[in-house]
Wavefront OBJ file of the C-alpha trace (Angstrom):
o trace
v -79.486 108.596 129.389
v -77.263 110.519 131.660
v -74.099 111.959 129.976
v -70.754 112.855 130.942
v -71.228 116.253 131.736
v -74.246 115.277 134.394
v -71.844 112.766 135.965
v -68.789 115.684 136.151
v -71.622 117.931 138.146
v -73.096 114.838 140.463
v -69.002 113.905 141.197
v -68.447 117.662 141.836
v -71.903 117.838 144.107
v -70.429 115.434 145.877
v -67.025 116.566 146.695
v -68.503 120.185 147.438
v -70.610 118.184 149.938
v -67.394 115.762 151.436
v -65.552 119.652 152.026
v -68.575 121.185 153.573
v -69.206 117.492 155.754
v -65.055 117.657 156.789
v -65.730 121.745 157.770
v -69.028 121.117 160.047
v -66.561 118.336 161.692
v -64.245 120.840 162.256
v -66.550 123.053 163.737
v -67.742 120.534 165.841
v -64.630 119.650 167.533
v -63.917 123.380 168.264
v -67.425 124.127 169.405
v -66.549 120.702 172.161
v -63.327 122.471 173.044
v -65.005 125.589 174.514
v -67.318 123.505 175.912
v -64.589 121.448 178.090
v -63.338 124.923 178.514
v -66.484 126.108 179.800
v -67.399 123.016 181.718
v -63.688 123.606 183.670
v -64.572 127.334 184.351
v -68.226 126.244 185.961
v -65.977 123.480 187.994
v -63.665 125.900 189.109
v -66.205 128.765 190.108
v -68.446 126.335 191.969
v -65.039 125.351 194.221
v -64.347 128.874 194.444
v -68.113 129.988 195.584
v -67.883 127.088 198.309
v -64.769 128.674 199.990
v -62.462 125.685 199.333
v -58.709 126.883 198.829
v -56.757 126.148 196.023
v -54.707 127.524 193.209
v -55.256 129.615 189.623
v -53.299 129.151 187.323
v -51.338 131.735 185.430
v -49.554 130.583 182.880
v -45.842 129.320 182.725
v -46.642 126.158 185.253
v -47.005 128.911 188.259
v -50.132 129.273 190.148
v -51.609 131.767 192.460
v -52.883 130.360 195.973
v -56.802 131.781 196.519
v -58.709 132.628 199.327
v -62.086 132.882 199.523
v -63.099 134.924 196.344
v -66.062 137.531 196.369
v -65.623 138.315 192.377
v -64.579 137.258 189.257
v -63.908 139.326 185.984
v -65.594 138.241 182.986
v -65.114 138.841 179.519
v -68.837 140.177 178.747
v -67.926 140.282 174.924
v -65.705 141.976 172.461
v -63.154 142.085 175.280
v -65.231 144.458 177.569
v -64.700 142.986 181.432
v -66.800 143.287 184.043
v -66.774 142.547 187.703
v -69.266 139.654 188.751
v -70.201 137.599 191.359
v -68.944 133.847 191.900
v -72.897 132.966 191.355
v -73.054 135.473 188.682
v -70.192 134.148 186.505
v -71.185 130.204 186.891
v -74.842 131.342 186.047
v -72.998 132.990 182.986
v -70.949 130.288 182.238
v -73.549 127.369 182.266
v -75.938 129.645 179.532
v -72.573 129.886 177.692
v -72.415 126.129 177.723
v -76.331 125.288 176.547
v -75.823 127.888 173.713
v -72.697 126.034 172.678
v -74.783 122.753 173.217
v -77.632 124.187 170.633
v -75.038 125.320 168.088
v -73.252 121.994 168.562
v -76.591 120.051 167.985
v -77.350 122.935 164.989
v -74.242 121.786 163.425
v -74.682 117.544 164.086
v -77.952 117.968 162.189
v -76.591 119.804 159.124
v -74.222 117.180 159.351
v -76.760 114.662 158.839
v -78.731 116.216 156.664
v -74.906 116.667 154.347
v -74.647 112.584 154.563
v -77.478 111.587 153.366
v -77.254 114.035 150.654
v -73.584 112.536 149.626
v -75.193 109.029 150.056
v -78.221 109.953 147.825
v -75.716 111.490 145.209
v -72.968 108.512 145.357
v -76.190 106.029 144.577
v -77.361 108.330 141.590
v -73.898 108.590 140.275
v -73.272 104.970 140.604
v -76.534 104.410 138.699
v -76.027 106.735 135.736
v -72.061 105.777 135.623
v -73.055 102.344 135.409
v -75.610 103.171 132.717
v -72.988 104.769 130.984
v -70.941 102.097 130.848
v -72.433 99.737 128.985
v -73.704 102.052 126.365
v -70.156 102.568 125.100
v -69.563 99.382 125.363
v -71.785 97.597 122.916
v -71.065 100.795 120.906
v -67.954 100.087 120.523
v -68.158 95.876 119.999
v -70.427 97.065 116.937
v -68.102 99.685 115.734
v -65.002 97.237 116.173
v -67.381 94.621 114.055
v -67.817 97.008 111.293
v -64.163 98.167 111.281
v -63.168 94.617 110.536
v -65.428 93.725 107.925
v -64.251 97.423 106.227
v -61.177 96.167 106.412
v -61.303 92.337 105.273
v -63.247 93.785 102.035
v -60.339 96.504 101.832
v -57.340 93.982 101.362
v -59.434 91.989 98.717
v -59.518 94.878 96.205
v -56.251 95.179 97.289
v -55.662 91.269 95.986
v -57.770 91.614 92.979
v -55.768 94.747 91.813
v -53.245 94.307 89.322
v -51.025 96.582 91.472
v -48.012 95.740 93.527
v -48.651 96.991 97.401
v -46.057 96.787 100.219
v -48.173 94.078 101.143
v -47.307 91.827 98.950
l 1 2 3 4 5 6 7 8 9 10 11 12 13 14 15 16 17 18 19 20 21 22 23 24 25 26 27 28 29 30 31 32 33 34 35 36 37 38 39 40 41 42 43 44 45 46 47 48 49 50 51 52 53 54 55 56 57 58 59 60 61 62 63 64 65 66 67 68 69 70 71 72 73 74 75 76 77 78 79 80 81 82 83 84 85 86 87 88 89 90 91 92 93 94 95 96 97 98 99 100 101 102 103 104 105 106 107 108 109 110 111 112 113 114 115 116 117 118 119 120 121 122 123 124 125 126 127 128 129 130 131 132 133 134 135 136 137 138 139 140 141 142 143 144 145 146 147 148 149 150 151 152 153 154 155 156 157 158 159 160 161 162 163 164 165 166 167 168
């Protein structure tokens, strides 16, 4: 028989599990941000490298007409910049964008892995919670039985006594 304290732990499991599920989703939506992010960059750097004109933007709604450009700075990491080619930077980029994809995928797997664990736990839990309940409950039918036979026998001595009660 399960008890209550093994159904606090499996509820508990599971809501530790829910939190973890709702932060890998999280995670997940960020990791497809960068990746739009990235995916606009490569866009932009291919138009660039082809020596169509067009405009960068800077911020504030204005934008700054281009030319043909030679170079790009990129952030190489930890905010150190260096100066790269158009080829260079979209050759960057698109590795930037399969590493994403394999921590994305990383992260849809866990993910997984979390729901079946919260649907393997939720089944358990209904199981033993279901168990539970009906233990209790012819329990307490038997207990209610005995409690009224104690008590019928009670008021007869009480009748039989030559004693005045409030009960009479």
């Amino acid at each position: 028989m399960v008890e209550n304290n093994e159904l606090q732990n499996m509820a508990r499991l599971i809501d530790m599990n829910r939190e973890r599920l709702e932060e890998i989703q999280t995670q997940i939506k960020r990791i497809e941000s960068v990746q739009h992010e990235h995916e606009d960059a490569h866009q932009a750097l291919a138009a660039l490298s082809s020596g169509e004109k067009g405009h960068i933007p800077i911020g504030a709604g204005v934008m700054i007409p281009t030319s043909k450009i030679s170079t790009t700075l990129v952030d190489l990491g930890t905010g150190i910049y260096g100066e790269r080619t158009t080829t260079e930077t979209s050759k960057l980029v698109r590795k930037r964008t399969e590493e994403l994809d394999s921590l994305k995928n990383q992260f849809v797997e866990e993910s997984k892995e979390i729901n079946s664990r919260i649907e393997d736990l939720a089944i358990a839990f209904e199981k033993a919670a279901k168990n539970i309940t009906k233990k209790p409950v012819q329990e307490s039918t038997t207990n209610i039985e005995k409690q009224d036979t104690s008590s019928k026998s009670q008021r007869r001595r009480r009748g039989m006594s030559s004693e005045l009660t409030l009960d009479d």
